[in-house]
C-alpha positions as a LaTeX table, in Angstrom:
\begin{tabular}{lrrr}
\hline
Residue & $x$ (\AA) & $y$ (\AA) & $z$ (\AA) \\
\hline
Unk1 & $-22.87$ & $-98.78$ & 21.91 \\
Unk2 & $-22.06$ & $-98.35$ & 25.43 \\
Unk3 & $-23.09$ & $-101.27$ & 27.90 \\
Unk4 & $-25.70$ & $-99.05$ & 29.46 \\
Unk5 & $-27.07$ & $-97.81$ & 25.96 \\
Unk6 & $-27.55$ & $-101.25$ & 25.20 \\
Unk7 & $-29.26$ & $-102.29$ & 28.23 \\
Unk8 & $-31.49$ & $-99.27$ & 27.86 \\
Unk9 & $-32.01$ & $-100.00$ & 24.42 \\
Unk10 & $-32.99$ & $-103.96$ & 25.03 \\
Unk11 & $-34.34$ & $-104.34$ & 28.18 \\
Unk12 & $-34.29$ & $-107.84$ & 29.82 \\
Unk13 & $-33.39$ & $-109.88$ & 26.38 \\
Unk14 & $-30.47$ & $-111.57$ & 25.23 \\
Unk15 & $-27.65$ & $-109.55$ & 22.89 \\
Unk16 & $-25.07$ & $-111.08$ & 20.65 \\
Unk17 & $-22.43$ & $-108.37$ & 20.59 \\
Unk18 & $-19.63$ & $-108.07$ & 18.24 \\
Unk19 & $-16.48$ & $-105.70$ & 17.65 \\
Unk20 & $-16.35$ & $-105.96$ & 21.49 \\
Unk21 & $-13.95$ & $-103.38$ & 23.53 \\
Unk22 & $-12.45$ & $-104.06$ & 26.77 \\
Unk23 & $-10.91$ & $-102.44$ & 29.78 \\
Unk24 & $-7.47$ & $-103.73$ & 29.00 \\
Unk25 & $-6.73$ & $-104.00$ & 33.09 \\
Unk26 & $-10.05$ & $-105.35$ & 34.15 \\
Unk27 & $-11.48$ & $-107.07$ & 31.18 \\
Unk28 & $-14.68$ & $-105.64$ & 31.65 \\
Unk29 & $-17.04$ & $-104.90$ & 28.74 \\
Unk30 & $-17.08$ & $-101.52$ & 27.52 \\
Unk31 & $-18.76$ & $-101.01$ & 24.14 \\
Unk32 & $-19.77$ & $-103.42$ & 20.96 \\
Unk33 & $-22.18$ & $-103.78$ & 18.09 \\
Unk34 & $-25.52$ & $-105.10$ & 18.84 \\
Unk35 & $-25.72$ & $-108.30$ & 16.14 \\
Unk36 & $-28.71$ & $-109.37$ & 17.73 \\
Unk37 & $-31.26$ & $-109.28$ & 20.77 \\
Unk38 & $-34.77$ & $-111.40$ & 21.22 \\
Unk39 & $-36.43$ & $-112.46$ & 24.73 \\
Unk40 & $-34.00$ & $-116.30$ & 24.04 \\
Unk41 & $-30.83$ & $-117.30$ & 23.67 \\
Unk42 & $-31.62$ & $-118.65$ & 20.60 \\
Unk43 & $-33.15$ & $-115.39$ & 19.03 \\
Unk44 & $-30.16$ & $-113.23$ & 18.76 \\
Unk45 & $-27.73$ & $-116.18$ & 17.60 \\
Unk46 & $-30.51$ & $-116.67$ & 14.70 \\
Unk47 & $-30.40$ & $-112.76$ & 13.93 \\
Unk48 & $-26.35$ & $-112.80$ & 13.79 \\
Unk49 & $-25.61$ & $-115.26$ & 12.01 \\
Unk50 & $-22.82$ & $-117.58$ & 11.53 \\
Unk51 & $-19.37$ & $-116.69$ & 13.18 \\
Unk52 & $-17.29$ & $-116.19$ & 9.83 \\
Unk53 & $-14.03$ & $-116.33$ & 12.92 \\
Unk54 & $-15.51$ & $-113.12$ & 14.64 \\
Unk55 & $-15.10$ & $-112.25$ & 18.45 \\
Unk56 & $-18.70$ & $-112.48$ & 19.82 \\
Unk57 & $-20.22$ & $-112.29$ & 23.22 \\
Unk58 & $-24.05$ & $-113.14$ & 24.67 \\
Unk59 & $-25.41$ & $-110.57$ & 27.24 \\
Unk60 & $-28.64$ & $-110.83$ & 29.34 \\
Unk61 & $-29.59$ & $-106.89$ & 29.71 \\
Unk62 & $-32.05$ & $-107.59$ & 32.96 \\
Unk63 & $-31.40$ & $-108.52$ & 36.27 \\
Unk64 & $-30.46$ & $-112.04$ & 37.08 \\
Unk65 & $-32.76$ & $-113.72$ & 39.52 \\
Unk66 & $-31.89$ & $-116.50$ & 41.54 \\
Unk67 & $-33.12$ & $-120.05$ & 41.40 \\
Unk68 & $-32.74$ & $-120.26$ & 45.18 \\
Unk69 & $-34.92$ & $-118.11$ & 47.73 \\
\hline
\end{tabular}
């Protein structure tokens, strides 16, 4: 899935993404395999499982607020 499939997808929760691709220039995510997704960080970990030496990445899908006004 495409970053904004998987933001559409799971709106504001936490994704463990595997099989990542990348933007070989930039580095930016482009695509991966939702492993997991819950509302904390601990749900989607829980839902992927253990490592098993896999590439994996966590993602918050909503918008980021600040802790400062």
């Amino acid at each position: 899935m495409t970053w904004a499939e998987i933001k559409e997808a799971y709106p504001d929760q936490w994704v463990v993404i595997g099989e990542l691709e990348e933007d070989p220039e930039t580095l930016e995510f482009r695509s991966g395999v939702v492993l997991g997704a819950g509302r904390t960080r601990r749900e989607p970990e829980e839902q992927a499982g253990p490592l098993n030496g896999e590439t994996r990445a966590r993602f918050w899908t909503g918008r980021y607020k600040s802790p400062w006004p």
